[in-house]
C-alpha positions in Angstrom: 10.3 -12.1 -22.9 12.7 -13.1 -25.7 14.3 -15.7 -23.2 11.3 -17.2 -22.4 11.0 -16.1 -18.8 7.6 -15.0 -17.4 6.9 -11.9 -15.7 3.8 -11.5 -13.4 1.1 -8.9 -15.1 2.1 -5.0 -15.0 6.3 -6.3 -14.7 8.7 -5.2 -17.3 11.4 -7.5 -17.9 14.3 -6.5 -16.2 12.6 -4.7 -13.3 12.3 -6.9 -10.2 9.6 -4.1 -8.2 7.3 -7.4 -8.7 9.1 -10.3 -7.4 7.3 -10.8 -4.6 3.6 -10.6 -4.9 1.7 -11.9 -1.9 3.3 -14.1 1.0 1.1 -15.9 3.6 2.9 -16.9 6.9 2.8 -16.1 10.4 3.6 -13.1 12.1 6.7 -13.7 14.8 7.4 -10.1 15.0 5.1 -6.9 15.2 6.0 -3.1 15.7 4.0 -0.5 15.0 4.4 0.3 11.6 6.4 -3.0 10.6 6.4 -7.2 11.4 8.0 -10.3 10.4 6.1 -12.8 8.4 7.5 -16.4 8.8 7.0 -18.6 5.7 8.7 -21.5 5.3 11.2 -20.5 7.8 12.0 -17.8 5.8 11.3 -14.0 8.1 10.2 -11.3 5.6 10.1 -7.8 7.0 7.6 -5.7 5.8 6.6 -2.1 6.4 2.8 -1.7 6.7 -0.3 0.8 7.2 -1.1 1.0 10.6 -4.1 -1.6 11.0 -3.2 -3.8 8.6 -2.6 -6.9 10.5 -6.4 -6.4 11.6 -7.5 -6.3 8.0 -5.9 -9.0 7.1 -7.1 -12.2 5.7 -6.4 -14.9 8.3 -6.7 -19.0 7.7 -8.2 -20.6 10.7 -4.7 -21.8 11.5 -3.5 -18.5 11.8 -2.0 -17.7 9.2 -2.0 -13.6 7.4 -2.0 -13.0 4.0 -0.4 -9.7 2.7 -0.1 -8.6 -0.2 3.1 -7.2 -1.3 5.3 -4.3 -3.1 8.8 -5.0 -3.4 10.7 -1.3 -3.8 14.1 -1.1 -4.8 16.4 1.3 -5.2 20.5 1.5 -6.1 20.8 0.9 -1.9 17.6 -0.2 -0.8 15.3 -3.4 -1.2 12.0 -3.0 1.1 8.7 -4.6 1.2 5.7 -3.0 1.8 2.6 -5.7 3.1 -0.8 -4.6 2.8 -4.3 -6.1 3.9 -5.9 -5.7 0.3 -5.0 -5.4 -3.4 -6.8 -2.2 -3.8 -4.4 -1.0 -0.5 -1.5 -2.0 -2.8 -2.6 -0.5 -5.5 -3.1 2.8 -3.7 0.4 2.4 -2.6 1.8 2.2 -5.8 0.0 5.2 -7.0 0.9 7.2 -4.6 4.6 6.6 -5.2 4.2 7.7 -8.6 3.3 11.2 -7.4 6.0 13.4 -7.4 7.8 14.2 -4.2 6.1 11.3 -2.3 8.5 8.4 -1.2 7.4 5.1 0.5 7.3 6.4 4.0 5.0 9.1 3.1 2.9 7.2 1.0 2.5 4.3 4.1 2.1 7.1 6.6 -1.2 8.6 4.2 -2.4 5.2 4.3 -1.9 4.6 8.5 -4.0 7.7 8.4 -6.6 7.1 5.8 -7.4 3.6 3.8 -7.0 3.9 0.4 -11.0 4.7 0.2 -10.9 7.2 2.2 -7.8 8.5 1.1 -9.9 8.2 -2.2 -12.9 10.0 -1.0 -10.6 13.0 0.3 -9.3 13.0 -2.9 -12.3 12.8 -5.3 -13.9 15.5 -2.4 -10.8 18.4 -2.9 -10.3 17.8 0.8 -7.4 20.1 1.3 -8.1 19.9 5.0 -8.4 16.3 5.5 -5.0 15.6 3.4 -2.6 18.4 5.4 -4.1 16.5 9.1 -1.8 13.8 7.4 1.9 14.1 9.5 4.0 14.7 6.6 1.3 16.6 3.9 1.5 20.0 3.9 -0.5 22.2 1.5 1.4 22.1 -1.3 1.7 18.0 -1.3 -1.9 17.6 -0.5 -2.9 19.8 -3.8 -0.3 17.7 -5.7 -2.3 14.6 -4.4 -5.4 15.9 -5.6 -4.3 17.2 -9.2 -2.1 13.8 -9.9 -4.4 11.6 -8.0 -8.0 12.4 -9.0 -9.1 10.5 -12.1 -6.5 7.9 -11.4 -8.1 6.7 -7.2 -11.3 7.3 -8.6 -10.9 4.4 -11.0 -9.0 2.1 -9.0 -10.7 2.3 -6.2 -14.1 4.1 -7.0 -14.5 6.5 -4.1 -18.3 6.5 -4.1 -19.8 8.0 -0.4 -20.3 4.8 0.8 -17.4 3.2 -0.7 -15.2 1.3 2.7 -17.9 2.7 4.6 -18.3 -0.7 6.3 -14.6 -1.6 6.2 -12.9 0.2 9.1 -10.4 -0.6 11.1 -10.7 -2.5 14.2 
């Protein structure tokens, strides 16, 4: 910017959503849909997709990698941690849909990965979207209208696109 700072790509100046990017530590605390990530001696807590912790990238010393979305709002800071890029991604599109918060957006991705959340969308699977605890019909059809073009390039929801990337 003007004052010579530098913002990490897709940050405006002035908005901290990116100021933490990826953090690699060690887990000290896990719940279901949440854990601690020591780094430094520093505890982050971080809401996360069910599964993520077993998609994670690990180094042999055992320590995850997540990568990160810092939301804040006029009383909230939270951190989202996901296993991938493209599941950050997918996160952050999500929450651009109208009507669809963080929790919802972290519950879609417990229950599908962001390509098979991709898939359902590309697909028009109505069915598929409203199984999601939370999505009823007329979130679901928002999903597909605002989410179509934009999963299907990010993520490229071909038929056997994360077909050999479940989770454990």
């Amino acid at each position: 910017d003007s004052h010579g700072r530098m913002y990490p790509p897709n940050a405006v100046a002035g908005n901290p959503t990116n100021m933490i990017g990826r953090l690699t530590g060690r887990v000290v605390h896990e719940e279901l849909d949440a854990l601690v990530l020591d780094v430094g001696g520093v505890g982050y807590e971080l809401t996360v997709p069910l599964g993520t912790l077993g998609r994670a990238a690990r180094t042999d010393a055992g320590l995850v990698t997540l990568f990160v979305h810092t939301h804040v709002r006029e009383d909230v800071l939270a951190l989202f941690g996901f296993a991938s890029d493209v599941d950050r991604v997918t996160f952050r599109t999500l929450i651009g849909v109208s009507n669809v918060g963080p929790k919802t957006a972290i519950t879609v991705l417990s229950v599908l990965p962001a390509e098979d959340l991709a898939r359902a969308v590309t697909q028009n699977d109505l069915g598929r979207l409203t199984a999601i605890p939370g999505v009823g019909k007329k979130t679901a059809e928002r999903l597909v209208l605002e989410l179509r073009d934009k999963l299907k390039a990010k993520v490229g929801a071909s038929p056997s696109a994360g077909a050999s990337q479940k989770a454990p």
